[in-house]
C-alpha positions in Angstrom: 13.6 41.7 -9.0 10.9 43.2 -11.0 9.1 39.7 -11.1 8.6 39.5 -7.5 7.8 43.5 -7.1 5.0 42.5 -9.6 3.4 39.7 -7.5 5.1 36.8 -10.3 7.5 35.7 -7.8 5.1 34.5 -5.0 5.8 30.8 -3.6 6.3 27.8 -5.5 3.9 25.4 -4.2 5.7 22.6 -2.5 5.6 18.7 -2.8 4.4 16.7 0.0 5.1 12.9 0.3 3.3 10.2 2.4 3.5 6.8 3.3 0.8 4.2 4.2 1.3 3.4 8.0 -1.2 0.8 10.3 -0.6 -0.1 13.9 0.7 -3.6 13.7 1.9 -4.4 17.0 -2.2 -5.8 17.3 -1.2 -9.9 18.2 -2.9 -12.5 15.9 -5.4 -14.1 17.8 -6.8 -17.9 17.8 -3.9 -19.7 16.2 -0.8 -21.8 18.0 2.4 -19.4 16.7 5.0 -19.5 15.4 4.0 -22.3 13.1 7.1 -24.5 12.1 7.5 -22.9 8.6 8.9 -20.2 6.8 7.1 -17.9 4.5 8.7 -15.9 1.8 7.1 -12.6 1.0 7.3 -11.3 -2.9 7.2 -8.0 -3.7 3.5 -7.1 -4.5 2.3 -6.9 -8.0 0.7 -3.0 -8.0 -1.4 -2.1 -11.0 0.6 -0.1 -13.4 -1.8 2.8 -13.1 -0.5 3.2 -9.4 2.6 2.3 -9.4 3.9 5.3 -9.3 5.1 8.0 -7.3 1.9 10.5 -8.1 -0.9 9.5 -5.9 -3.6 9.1 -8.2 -7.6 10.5 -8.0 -10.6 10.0 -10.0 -13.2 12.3 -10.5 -15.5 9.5 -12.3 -14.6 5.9 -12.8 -13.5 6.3 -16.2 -10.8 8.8 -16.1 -7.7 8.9 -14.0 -5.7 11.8 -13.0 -2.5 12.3 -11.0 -1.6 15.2 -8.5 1.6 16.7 -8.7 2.2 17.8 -5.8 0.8 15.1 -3.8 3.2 11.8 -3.9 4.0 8.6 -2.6 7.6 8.9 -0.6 8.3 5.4 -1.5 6.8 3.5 -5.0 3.4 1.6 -3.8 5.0 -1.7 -4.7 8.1 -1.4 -2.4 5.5 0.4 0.5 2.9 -2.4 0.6 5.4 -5.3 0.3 7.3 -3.5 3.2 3.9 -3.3 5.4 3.0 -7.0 4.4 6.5 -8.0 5.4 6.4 -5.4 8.5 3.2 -7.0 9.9 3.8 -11.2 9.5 7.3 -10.1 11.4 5.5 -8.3 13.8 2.2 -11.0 13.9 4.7 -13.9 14.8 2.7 -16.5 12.6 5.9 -18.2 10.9 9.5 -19.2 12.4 11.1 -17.1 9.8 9.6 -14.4 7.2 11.4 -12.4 4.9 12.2 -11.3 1.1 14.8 -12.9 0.4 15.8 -16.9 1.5 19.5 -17.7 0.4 20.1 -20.3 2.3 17.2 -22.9 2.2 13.9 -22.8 0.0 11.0 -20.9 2.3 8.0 -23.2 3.1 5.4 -21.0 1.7 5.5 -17.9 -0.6 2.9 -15.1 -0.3 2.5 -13.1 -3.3 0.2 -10.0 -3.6 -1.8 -7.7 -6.0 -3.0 -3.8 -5.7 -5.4 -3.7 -7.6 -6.4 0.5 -6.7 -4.7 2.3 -4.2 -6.6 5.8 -5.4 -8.8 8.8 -3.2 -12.0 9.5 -5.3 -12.7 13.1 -5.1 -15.7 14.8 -6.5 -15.0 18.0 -5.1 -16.9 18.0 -1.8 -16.8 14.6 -0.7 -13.5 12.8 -1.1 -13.2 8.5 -0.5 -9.9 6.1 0.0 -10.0 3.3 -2.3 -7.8 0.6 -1.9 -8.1 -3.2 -3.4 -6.0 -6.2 -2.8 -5.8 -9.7 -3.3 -3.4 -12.5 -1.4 -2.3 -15.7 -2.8 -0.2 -18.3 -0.6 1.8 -21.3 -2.6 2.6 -24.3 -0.9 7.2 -24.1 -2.3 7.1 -27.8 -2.3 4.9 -28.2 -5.4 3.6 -25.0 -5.6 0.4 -25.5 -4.6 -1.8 -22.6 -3.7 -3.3 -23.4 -0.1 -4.7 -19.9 0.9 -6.7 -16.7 -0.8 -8.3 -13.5 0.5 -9.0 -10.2 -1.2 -10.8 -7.1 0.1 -11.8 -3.7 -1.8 -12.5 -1.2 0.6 -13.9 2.7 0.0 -13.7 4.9 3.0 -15.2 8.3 3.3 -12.7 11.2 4.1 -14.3 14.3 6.0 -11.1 16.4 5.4 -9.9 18.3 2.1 -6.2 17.9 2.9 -4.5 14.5 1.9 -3.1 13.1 4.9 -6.8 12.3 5.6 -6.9 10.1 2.2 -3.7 8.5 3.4 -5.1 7.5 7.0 -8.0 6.2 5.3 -6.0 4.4 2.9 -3.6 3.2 6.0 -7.1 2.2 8.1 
């Protein structure tokens, strides 16, 4: 009692969690789906740095800091395999997609790599950086038949986070 008459018991600061999200429901354009395969999607490979529940921030590219308060609500590696997997599903592009094949050996197997999945923030001007890289493998003999990687920085206007996040998400 005589903390909080002394103004030391004033609020705790509270964690917030987000989650990247992206409208998926866009079709895929210029291509005869479903093909006649099946694709297996691994769980993405996410840079050690960020793989973690802490979003992470940079004031300058050589040092790396976490906030405490400011967290993933689900590990990056689980989140981004679950978007990948979300949007072939919802794209239509294969017969069958999924995590796990039990039954029979998938066609094709798409692995993928986070490379940064950061907000750069020098104080007035704060940026979304994410980086990733694709690989698909033929099953068969393991063959790798497709590539694509993008590292993308976009500008947030906003102090708060969930700006970062729909940046990150965009």
């Amino acid at each position: 009692v005589l903390l909080v008459s002394c103004g030391f018991g004033g609020s705790l600061p509270t964690r917030n969690f987000y989650v990247l999200s992206y409208d998926s429901s866009q079709p895929a354009t210029g291509s005869n789906q479903p093909y006649p395969y099946s694709l297996q999607v691994q769980r993405f490979d996410v840079q050690r740095i960020y793989n973690r529940q802490n979003i992470v921030y940079r004031f300058a590219p050589q040092e790396l800091k976490w906030y405490e308060y400011q967290q993933w609500a689900v590990r990056p590696d689980y989140m981004v395999t679950d978007l990948a997997l979300n949007h072939l599903e919802t794209a239509g592009l294969f017969n069958r997609v999924g995590v796990e094949f039990l039954d029979t050996r998938a066609d094709f197997r798409l692995e993928g790599t986070v490379e940064a999945l950061e907000r750069f923030d020098s104080g007035d001007v704060f940026y979304g950086h994410l980086a990733m890289s694709f690989k698909m493998f033929r099953t068969a003999d393991g063959q790798q038949v497709w590539e694509y990687s993008f590292d993308e920085r976009r500008q947030v206007y906003q102090r708060e986070m969930v700006y970062t996040v729909i940046a990150l998400s965009q």
